[in-house]
N, C-alpha and C positions, 0 to 999 in steps of 0.2 A: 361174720360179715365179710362178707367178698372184697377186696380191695379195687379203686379204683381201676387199676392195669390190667386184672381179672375181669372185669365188668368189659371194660374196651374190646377185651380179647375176645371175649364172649359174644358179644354184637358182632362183631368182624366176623367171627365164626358162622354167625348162621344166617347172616349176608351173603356170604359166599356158599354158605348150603344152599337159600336156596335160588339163585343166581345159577346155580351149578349145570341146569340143564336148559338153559336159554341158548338161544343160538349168537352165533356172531354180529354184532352190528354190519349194516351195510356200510362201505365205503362211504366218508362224505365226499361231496360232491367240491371239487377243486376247480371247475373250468373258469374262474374270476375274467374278468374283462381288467386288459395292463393299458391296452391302447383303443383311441376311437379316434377319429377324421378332427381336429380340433377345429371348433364350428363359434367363432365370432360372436354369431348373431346369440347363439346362446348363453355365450360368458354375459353378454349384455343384458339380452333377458333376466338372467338371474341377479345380474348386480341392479338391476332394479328392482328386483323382488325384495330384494334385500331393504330397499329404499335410496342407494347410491343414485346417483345423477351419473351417467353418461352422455359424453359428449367424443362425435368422431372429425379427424379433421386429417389433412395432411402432411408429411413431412416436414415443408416449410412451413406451417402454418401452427406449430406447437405454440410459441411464444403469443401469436395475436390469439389463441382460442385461450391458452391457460389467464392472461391478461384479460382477458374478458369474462371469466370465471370467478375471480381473486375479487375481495370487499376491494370495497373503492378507498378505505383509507386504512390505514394502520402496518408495522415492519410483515413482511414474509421471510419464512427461514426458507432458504433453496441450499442441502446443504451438498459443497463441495462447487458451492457457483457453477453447474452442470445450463444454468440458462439464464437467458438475459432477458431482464427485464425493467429498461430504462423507464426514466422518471420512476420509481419506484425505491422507499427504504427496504434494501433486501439485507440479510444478515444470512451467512455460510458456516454458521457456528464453528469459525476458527477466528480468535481464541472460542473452545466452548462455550455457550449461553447459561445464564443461570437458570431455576425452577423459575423465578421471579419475570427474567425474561421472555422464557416460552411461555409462559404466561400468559403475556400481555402482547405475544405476536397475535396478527389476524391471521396468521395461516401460513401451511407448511406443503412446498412441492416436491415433492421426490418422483424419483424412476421406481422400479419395482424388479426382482428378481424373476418371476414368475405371476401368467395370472394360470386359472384351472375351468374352464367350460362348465363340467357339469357341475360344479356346486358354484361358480360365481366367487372363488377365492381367490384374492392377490396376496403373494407372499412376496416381502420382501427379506434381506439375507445381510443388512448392514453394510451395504458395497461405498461407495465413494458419492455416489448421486441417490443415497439413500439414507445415509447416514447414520446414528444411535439409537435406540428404538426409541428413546424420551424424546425427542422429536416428532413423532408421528405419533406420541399419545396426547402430550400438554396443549399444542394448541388445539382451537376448536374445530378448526376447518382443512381438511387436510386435502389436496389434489395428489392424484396419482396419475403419472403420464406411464403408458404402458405399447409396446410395438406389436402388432394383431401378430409378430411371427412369436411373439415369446407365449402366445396364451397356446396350452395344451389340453387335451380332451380330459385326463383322467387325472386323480392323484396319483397314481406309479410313475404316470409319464414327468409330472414335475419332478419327482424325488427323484430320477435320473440327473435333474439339472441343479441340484440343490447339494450344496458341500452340508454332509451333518453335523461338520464344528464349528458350523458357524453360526450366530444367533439368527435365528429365523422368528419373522413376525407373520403370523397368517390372518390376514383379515379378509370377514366376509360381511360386508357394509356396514355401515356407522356402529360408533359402539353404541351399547341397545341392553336393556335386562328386564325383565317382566317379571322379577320376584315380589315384587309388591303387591296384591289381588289378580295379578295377572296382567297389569297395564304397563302397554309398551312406556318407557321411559328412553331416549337416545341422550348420548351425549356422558354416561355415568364414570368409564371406565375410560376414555379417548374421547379423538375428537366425535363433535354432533352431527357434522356434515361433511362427506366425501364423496367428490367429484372424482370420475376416472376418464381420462382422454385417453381414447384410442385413436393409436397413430396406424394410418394404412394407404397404399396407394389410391383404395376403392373410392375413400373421401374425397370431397372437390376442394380444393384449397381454399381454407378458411371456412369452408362449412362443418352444419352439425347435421345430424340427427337423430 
């Protein structure tokens, strides 16, 4: 009886027999697309394919749209107070919040590191107006304020703007899983509803659309 290593050797051997007279594979084909025109209206389209709510407004006008967005009662976490939002319990998680706390906030505003056009991804990267990632999973309702110059066409083009030691959170609309018969469930793994304001000159102040 032939031993294991003999056997292996033996397969290998007449794999490579008869392999022997085939020709070279063709080159594979390398020409990837790294960059494209970074197009807006499509980051948008696809953050509502997603089922995210979009909302566009401008420069001055971040605080009355994200305010008008936010449940009407319960704390928001804005972490690194990056925005103002009188009459309102806001919490900056400094000292940090507990599990217990985020909790029982109605809702979490951050900025965003990056968003991405064709797939409709915002990544955020932990910066100061972004804060921990347990922040943007625990509460329910999370807003993303985002400037139309930070959204890029492709994933390469983001990973240019992205330090890789730093924790990055990639999100592409509500969290969502369908391993259950196949039906969408939101809400399982993060928050159930995400709003993203985009901030651009093209917006009339204070409006959406």
């Amino acid at each position: 009886m032939s031993r294991p290593d003999d056997a292996r050797s033996e397969i290998l051997a007449r794999i490579r027999t008869a392999l022997a007279d085939r020709p070279d594979p063709a080159p594979a084909e390398r020409t990837y697309r790294t960059s494209v025109p970074a197009d807006v209206d499509r980051f948008a389209d696809r953050l509502r394919d997603y089922k995210a709510t979009v909302h566009h407004c401008a420069p001055e006008a971040v605080a009355a749209t994200v305010a008008g967005i936010l449940p009407a009662q319960g704390r928001i976490v804005i972490p690194g107070g990056w925005l103002d939002l009188p009459a309102r319990d806001v919490a900056t998680d400094t000292p940090q919040l507990s599990p217990a706390d985020l909790d029982a906030a109605a809702a979490v505003v951050t900025r965003c590191a990056v968003g991405i056009a064709e797939t409709g991804t915002i990544v955020l990267d932990a910066g100061d107006a972004q804060g921990r990632r347990a922040l943007t999973l625990v509460p329910d309702v999370h807003v993303v304020v985002i400037d139309e110059a930070q959204v890029v066409g492709l994933v390469p083009e983001a990973l240019t703007r992205l330090d890789p030691t730093r924790p990055l959170t990639w999100i592409s609309g509500p969290s969502a899983t369908s391993d259950i018969e196949l039906q969408r469930v939101e809400g399982v793994h993060g928050p159930r509803t995400l709003h993203v304001v985009l901030v651009g000159c093209r917006a009339t102040s204070g409006g959406r659309r």
